[in-house]
Phi, psi and omega in degrees: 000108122321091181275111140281136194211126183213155172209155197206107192300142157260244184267026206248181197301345195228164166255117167278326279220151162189157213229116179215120132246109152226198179057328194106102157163107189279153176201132184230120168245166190217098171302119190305152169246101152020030201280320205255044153183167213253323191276118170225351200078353191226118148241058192257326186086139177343293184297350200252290146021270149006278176313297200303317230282297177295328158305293151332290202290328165285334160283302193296338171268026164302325171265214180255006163340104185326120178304320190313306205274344146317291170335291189308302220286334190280329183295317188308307196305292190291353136339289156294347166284344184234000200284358165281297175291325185254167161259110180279349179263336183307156182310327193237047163292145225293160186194153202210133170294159183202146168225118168240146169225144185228103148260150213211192188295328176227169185238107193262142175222140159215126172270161173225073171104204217259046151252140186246143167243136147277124190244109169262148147212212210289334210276022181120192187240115188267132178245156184224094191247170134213135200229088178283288167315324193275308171303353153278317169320257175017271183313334182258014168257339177296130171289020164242056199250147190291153145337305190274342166277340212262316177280359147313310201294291167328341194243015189071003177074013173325315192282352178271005195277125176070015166241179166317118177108337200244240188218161176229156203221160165247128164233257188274298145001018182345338174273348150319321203275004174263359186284323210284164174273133175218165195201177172205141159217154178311107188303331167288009172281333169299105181274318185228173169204142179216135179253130199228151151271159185306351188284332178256305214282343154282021192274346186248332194247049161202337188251325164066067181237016158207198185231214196239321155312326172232047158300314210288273181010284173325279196311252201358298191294314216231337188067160169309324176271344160306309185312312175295321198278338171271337195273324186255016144299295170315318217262339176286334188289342212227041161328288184294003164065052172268300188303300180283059183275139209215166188278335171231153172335299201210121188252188184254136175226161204194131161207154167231146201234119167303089182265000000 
């Protein structure tokens, strides 16, 4: 397997987003960000979060460690790096979206919140999210949504974070990593693959100026940072977020692309 790989900060103080391929095993994260408070309990911060997070995580799935449970072990490890020092219960403890890929005899994925795998094989080009978070938007956009989603929505669904009902992230927790969505497809059946944060992956589901094949294109032709590099084209033409409208100009997007 041949990994390309590029990230590119957007507009906020840091690039949270982080990208490590080895061993045959790709890993991509997207850091939650503070917007609706100053306050997490940790003050090592997202990006430091992030780094550890991926590094761990790419050694324990290096073997045949199940990803879920590669996940859970990896939450534990930075868990325990901080766990002296911080508060690990606040609600906005650093906490990062996640996509792995492992190749093997199959090509195992496993996602966590709003990072997308991409799949091409013969029979077509497949996408692999979870969307969870999104099906809580979806509900608190219904003129019938209680009261009680509405005031999630409004606070960023934080209190909705990691529980039964809600949406899972890896933070503090290790039993988030039994949460992620996973799959295998056979490797020769695979031609291309791509791991994207939400930050890339809106070049198809939100400005929808390709499809997710020819997302794949892109990369190939253009490489990830070509790829990135047309997503932050759109988004400059679109200063006042009027066609696209989002919470920021320019978020940090990261893709690694699979041959």
């Amino acid at each position: 397997m041949q990994v390309t790989h590029a990230t590119d900060q957007g507009a906020g103080p840091s690039n949270e987003d982080f990208v490590i391929a080895e061993n045959g095993v790709v890993v991509v994260l997207d850091g939650v960000s503070q917007w609706y408070t100053t306050e997490s309990g940790c003050y090592h911060g997202t990006v430091w979060y992030v780094r550890n997070l991926g590094t761990r995580l790419v050694r324990h799935a290096s073997g045949t460690e199940p990803l879920r449970s590669a996940i859970g072990a990896a939450i534990a490890d930075v868990a325990a790096l901080h766990e002296n020092t911080c508060d690990l219960a606040h609600p906005w403890s650093p906490a990062a979206t996640v996509a792995v890929l492992r190749d093997g005899a199959d090509v195992e994925y496993a996602v966590l919140s709003d990072c997308v795998v991409v799949l091409e094989t013969a029979h077509g080009t497949e996408v692999r999210t979870d969307d969870r978070l999104a099906r809580l938007g979806e509900r608190a956009e219904r003129p019938d949504a209680d009261e009680e989603l509405l005031r999630h929505a409004r606070a960023g669904y934080h209190g909705l974070r990691n529980v039964p009902g809600g949406y899972w992230v890896a933070s503090a927790d290790p039993a988030a990593g039994d949460q992620a969505v996973t799959g295998s497809v056979p490797r020769e059946a695979l031609r291309r693959a791509a791991l994207l944060t939400d930050g890339a992956s809106c070049l198809v589901e939100t400005y929808r100026t390709t499809d997710w094949t020819g997302l794949l294109d892109l990369c190939a032709s253009a490489g990830p940072a070509g790829a990135i590099d047309e997503v932050r084209r759109l988004e400059r033409a679109d200063p006042d977020r009027e066609r696209w409208p989002r919470d920021k100009q320019h978020d940090d997007a990261t893709i690694a692309f699979c041959q």
